[in-house]
PDB file as gemmi writes it, atoms N, CA and C in Angstrom:
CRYST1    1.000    1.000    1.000  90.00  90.00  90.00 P 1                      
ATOM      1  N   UNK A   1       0.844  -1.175   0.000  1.00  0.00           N  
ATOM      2  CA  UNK A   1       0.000   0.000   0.000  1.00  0.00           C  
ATOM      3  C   UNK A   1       0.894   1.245   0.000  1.00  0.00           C  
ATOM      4  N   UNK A   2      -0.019   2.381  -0.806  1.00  0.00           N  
ATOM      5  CA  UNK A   2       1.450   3.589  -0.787  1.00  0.00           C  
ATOM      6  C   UNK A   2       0.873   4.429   0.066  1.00  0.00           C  
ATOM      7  N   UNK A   3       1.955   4.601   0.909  1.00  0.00           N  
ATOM      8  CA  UNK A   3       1.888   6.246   1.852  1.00  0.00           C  
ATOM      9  C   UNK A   3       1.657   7.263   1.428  1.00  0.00           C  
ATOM     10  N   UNK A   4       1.814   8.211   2.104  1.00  0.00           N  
ATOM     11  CA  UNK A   4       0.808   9.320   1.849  1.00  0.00           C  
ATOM     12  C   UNK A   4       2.114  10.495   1.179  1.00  0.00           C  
ATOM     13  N   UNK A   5       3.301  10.031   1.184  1.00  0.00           N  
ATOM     14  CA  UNK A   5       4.512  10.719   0.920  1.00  0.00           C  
ATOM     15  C   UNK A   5       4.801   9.873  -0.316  1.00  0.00           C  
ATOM     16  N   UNK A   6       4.758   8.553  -0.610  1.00  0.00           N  
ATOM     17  CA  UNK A   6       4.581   8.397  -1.951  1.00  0.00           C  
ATOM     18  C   UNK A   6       3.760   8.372  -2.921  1.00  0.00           C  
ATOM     19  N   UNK A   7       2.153   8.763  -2.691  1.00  0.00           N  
ATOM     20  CA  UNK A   7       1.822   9.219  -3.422  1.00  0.00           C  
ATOM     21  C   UNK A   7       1.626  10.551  -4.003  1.00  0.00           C  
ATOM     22  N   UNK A   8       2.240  11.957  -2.800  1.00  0.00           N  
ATOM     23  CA  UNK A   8       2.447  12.723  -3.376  1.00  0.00           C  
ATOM     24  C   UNK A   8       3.320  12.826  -4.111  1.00  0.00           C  
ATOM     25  N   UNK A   9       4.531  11.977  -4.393  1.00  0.00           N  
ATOM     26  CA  UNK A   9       5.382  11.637  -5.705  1.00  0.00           C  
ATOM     27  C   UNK A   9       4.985  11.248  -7.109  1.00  0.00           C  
ATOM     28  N   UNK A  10       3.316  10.487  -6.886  1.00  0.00           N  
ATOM     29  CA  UNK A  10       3.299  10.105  -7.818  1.00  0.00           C  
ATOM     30  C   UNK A  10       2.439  11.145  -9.212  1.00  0.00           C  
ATOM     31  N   UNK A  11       2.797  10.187 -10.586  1.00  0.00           N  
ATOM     32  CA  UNK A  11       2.302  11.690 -11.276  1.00  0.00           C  
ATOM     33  C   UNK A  11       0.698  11.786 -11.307  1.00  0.00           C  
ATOM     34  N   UNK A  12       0.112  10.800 -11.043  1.00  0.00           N  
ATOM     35  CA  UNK A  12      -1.615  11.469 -10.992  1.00  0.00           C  
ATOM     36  C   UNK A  12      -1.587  12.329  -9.908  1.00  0.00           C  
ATOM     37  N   UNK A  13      -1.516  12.277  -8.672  1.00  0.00           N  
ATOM     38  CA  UNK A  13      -1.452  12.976  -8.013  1.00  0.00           C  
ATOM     39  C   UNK A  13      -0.686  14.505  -8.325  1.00  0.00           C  
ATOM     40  N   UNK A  14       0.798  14.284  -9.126  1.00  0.00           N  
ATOM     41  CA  UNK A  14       0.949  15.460  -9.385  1.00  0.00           C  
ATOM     42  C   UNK A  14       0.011  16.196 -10.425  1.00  0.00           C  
ATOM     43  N   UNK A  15      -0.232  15.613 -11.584  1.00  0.00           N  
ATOM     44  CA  UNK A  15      -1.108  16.115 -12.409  1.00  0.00           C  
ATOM     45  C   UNK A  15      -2.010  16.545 -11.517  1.00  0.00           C  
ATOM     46  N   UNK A  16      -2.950  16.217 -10.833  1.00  0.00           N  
ATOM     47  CA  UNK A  16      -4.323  16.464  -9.999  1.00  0.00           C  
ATOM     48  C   UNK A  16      -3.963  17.515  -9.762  1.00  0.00           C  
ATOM     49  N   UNK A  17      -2.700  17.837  -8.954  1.00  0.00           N  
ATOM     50  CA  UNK A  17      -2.681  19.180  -8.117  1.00  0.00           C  
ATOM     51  C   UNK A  17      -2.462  20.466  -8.828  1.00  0.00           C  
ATOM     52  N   UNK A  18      -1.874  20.160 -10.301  1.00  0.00           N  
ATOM     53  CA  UNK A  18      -1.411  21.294 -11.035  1.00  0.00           C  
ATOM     54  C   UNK A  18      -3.035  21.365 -11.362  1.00  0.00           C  
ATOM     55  N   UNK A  19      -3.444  20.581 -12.080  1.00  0.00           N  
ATOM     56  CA  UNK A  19      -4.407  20.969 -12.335  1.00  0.00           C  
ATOM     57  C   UNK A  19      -5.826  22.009 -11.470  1.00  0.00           C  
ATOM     58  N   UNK A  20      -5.665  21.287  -9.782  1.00  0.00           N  
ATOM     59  CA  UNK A  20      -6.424  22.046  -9.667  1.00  0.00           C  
ATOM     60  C   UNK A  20      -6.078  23.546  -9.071  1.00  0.00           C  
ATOM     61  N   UNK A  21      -4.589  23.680  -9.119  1.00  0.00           N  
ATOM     62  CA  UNK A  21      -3.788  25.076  -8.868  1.00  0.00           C  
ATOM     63  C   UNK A  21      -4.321  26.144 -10.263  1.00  0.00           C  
ATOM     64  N   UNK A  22      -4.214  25.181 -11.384  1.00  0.00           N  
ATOM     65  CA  UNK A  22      -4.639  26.025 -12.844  1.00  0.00           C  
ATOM     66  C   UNK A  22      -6.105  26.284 -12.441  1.00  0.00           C  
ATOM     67  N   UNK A  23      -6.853  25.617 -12.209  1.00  0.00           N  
ATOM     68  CA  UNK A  23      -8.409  25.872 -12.147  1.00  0.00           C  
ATOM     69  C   UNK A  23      -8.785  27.167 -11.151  1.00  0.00           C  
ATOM     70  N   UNK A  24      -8.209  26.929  -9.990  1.00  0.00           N  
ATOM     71  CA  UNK A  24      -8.234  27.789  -8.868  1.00  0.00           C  
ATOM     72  C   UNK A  24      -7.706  29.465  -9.697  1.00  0.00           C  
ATOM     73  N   UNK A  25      -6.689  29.335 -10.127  1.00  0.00           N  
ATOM     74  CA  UNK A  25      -5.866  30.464 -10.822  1.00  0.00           C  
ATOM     75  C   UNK A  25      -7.073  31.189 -11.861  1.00  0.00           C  
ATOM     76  N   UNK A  26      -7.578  30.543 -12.532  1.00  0.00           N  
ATOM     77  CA  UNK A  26      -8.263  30.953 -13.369  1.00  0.00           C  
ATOM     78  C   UNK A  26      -9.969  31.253 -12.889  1.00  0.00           C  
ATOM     79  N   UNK A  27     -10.505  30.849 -11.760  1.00  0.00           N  
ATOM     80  CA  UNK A  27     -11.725  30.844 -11.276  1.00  0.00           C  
ATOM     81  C   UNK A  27     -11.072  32.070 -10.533  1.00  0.00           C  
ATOM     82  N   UNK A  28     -10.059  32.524 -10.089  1.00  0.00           N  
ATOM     83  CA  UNK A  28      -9.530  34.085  -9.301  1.00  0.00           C  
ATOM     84  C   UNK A  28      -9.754  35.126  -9.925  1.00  0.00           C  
ATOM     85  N   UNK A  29      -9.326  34.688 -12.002  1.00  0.00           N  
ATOM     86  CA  UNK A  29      -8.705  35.850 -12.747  1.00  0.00           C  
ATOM     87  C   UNK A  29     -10.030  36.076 -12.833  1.00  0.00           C  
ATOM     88  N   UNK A  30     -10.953  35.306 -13.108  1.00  0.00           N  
ATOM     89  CA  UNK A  30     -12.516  35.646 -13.384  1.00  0.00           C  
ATOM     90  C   UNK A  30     -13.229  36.174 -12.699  1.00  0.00           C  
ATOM     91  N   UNK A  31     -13.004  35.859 -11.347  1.00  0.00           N  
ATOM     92  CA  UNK A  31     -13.759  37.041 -10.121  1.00  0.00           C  
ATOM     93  C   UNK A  31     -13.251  38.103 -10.221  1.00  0.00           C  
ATOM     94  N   UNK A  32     -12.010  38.148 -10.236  1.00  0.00           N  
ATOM     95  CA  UNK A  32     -11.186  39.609 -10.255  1.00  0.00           C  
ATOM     96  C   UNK A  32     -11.960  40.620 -11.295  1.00  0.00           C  
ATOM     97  N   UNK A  33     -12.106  39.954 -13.062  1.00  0.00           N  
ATOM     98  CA  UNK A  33     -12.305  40.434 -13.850  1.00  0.00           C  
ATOM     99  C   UNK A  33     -13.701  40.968 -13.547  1.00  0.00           C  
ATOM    100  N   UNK A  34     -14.737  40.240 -13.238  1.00  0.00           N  
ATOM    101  CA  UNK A  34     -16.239  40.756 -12.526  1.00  0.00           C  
ATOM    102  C   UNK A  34     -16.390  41.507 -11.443  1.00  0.00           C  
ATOM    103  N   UNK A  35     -15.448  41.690 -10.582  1.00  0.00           N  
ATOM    104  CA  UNK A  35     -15.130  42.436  -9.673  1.00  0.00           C  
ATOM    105  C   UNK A  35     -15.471  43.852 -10.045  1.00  0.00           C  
ATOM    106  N   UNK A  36     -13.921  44.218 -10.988  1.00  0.00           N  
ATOM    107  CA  UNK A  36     -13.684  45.357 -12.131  1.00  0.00           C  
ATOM    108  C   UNK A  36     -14.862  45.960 -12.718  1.00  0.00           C  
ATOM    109  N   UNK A  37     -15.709  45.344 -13.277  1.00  0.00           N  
ATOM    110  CA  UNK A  37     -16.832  45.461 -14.258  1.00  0.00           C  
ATOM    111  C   UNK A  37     -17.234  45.963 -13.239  1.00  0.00           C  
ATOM    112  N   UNK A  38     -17.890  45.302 -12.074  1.00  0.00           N  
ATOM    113  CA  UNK A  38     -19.053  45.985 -11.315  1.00  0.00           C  
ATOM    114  C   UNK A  38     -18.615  47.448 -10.600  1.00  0.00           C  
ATOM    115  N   UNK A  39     -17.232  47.278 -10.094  1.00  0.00           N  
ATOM    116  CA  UNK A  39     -16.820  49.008  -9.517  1.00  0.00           C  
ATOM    117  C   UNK A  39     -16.946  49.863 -10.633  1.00  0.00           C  
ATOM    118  N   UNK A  40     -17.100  49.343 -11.878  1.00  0.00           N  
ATOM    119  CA  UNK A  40     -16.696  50.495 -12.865  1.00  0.00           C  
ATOM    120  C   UNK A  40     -18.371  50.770 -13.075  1.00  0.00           C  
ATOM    121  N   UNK A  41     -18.810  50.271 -12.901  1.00  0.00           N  
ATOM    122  CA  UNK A  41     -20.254  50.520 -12.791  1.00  0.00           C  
ATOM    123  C   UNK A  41     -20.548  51.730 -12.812  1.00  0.00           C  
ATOM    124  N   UNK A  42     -20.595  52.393 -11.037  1.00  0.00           N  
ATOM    125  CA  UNK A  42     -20.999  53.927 -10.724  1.00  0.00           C  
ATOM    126  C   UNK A  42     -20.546  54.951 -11.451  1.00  0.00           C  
ATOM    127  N   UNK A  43     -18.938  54.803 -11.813  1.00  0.00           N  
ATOM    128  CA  UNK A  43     -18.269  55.738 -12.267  1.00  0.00           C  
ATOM    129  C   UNK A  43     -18.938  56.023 -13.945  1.00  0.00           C  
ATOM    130  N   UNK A  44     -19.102  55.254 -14.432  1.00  0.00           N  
ATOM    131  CA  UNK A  44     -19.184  54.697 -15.736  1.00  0.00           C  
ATOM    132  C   UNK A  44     -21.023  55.569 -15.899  1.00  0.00           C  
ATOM    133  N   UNK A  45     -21.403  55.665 -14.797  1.00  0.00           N  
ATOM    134  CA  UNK A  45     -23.094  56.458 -14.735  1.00  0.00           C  
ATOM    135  C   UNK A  45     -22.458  57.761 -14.559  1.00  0.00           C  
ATOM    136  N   UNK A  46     -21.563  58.059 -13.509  1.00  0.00           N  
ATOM    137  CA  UNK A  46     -21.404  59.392 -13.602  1.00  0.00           C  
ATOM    138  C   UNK A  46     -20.981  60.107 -14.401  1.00  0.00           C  
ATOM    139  N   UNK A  47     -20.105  59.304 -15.932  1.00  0.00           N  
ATOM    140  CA  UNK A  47     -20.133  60.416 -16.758  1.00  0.00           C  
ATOM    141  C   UNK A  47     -21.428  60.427 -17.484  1.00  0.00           C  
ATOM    142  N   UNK A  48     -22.473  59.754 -17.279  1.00  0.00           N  
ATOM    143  CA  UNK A  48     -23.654  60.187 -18.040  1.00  0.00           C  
ATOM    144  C   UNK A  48     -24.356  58.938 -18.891  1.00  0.00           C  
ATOM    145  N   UNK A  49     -23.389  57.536 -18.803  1.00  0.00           N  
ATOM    146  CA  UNK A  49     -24.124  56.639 -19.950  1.00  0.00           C  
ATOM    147  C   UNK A  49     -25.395  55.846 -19.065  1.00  0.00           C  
ATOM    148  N   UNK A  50     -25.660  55.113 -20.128  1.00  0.00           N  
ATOM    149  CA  UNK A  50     -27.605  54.905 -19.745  1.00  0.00           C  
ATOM    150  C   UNK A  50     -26.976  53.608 -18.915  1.00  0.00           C  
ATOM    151  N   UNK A  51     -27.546  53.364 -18.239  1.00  0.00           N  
ATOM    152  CA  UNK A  51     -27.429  51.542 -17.919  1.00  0.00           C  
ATOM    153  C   UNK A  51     -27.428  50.533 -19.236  1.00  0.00           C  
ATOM    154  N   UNK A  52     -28.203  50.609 -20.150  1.00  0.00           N  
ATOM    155  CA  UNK A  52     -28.497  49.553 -21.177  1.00  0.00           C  
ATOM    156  C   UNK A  52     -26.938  50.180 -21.972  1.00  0.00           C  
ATOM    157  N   UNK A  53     -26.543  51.227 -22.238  1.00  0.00           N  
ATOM    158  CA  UNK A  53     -25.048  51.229 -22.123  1.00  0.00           C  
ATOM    159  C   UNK A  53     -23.991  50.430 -21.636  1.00  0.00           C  
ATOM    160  N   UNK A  54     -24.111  50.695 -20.087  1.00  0.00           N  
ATOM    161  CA  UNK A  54     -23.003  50.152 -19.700  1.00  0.00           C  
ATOM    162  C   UNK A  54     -23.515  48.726 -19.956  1.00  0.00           C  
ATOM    163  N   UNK A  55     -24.291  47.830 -19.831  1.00  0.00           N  
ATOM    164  CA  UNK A  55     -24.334  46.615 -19.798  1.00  0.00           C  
ATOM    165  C   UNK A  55     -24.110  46.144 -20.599  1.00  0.00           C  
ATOM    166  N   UNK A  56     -24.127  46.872 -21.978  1.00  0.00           N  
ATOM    167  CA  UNK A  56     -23.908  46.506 -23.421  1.00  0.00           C  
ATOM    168  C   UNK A  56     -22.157  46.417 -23.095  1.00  0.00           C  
ATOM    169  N   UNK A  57     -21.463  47.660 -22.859  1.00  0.00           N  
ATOM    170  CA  UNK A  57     -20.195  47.960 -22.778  1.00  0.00           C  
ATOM    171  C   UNK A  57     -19.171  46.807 -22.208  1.00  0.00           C  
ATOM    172  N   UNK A  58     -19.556  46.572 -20.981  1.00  0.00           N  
ATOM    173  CA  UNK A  58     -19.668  45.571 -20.203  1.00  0.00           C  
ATOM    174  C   UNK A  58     -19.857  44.133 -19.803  1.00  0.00           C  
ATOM    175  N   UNK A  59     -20.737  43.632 -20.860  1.00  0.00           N  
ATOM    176  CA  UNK A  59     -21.375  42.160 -21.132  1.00  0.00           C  
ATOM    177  C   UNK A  59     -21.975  41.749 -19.781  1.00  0.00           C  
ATOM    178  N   UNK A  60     -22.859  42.686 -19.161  1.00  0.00           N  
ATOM    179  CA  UNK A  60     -23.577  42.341 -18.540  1.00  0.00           C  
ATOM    180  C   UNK A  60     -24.569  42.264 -17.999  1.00  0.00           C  
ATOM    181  N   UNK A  61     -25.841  41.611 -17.551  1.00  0.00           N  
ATOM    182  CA  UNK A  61     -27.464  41.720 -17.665  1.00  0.00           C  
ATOM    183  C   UNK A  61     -27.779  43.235 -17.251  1.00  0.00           C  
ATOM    184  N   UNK A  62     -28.420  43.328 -17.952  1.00  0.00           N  
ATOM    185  CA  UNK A  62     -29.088  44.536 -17.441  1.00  0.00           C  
ATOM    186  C   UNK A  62     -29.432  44.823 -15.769  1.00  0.00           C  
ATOM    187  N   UNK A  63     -30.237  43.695 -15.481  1.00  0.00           N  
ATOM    188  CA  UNK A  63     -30.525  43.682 -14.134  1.00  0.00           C  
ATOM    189  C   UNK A  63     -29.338  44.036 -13.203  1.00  0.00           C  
ATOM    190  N   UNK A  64     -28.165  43.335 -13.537  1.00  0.00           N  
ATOM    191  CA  UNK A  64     -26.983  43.619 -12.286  1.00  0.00           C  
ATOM    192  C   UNK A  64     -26.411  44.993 -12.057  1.00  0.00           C  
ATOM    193  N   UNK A  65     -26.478  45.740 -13.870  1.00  0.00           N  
ATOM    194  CA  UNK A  65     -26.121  46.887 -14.181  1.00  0.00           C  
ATOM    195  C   UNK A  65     -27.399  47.739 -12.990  1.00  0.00           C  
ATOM    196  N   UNK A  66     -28.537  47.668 -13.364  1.00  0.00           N  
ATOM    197  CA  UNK A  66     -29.526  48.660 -12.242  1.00  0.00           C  
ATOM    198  C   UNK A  66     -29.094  47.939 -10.443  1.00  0.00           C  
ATOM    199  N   UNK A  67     -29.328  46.843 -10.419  1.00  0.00           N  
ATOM    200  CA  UNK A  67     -28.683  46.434  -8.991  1.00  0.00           C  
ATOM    201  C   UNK A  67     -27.575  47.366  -8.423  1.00  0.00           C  
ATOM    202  N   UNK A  68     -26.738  47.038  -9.082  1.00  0.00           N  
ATOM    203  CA  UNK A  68     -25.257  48.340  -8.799  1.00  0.00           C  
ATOM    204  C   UNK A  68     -25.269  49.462  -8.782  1.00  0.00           C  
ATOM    205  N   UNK A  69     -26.212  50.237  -9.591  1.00  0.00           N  
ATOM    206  CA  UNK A  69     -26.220  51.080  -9.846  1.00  0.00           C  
ATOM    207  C   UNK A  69     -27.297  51.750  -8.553  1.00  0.00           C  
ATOM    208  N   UNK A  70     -28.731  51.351  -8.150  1.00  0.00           N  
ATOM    209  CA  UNK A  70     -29.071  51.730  -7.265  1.00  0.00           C  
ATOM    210  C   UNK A  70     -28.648  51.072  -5.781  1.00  0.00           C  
ATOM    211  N   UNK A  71     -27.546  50.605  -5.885  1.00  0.00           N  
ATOM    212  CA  UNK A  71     -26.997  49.962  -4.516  1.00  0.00           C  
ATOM    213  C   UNK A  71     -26.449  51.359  -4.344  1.00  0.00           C  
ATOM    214  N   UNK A  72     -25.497  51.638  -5.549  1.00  0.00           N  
ATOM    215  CA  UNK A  72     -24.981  53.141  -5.380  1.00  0.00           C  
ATOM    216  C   UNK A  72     -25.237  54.054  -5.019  1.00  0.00           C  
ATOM    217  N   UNK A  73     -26.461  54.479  -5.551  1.00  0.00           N  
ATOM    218  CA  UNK A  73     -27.125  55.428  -5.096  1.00  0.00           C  
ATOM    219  C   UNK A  73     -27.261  55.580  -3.960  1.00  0.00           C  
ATOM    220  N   UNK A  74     -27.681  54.264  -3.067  1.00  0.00           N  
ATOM    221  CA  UNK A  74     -28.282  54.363  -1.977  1.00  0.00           C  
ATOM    222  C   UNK A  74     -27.296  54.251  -1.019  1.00  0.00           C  
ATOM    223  N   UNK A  75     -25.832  54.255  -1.238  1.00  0.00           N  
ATOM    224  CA  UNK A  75     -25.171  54.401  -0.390  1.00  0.00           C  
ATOM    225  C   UNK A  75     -24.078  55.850  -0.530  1.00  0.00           C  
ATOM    226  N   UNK A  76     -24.660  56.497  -1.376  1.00  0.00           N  
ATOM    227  CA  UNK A  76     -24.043  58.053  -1.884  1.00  0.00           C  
ATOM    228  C   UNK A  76     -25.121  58.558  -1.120  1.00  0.00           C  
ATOM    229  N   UNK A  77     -26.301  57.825  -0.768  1.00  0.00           N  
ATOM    230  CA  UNK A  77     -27.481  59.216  -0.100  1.00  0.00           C  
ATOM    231  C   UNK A  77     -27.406  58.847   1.147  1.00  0.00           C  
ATOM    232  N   UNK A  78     -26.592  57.534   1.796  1.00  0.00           N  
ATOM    233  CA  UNK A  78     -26.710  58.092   3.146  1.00  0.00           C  
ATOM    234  C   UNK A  78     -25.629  58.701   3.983  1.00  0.00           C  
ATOM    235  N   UNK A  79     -25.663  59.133   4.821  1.00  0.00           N  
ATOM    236  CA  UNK A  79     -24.063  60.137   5.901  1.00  0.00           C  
ATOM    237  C   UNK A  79     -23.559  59.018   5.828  1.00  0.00           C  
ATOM    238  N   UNK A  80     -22.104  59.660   5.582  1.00  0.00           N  
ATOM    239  CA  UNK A  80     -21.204  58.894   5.725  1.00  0.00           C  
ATOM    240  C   UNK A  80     -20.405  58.899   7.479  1.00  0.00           C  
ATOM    241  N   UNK A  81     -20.134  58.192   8.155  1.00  0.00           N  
ATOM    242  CA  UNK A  81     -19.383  58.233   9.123  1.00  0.00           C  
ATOM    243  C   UNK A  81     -18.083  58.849   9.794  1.00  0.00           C  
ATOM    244  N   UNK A  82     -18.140  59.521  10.783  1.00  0.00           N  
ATOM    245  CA  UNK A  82     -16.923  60.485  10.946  1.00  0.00           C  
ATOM    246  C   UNK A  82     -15.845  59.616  11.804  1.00  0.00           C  
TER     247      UNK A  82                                                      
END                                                                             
């Protein structure tokens, strides 16, 4: 039977792990990238474009574009904390 130190030697196991280091890596770059989209959101209203704009701009539902957008709002209208 193999230990737990030789099968991290072995190559399925190594394959497995690269692999799921690549998966992980790439399920990051993709949040990151949606991340981006959504901060750019507010800014992206304040120079003036429509929502069905940015979502076009953006590639993203309309709905999330107004979600963000009046999340915004509603946290530009209340006091901010001293």
């Amino acid at each position: 039977m193999l230990g737990l130190n030789e099968l991290k030697q072995s190559k399925v196991y190594q394959e497995a792990l690269a692999e799921g280091k690549q998966q992980g890596l790439e399920a990051g770059l993709e949040a990151g990238k949606q991340q981006g989209k959504l901060e750019a959101i507010p800014r992206m209203i304040q120079f003036g474009l429509s929502w069905e704009a940015i979502a076009q701009l953006l590639d993203l539902p309309l709905e999330v574009v107004q979600q963000v957008a009046q999340q915004s709002q509603a946290s530009a209208n209340t006091p901010g904390e001293l």
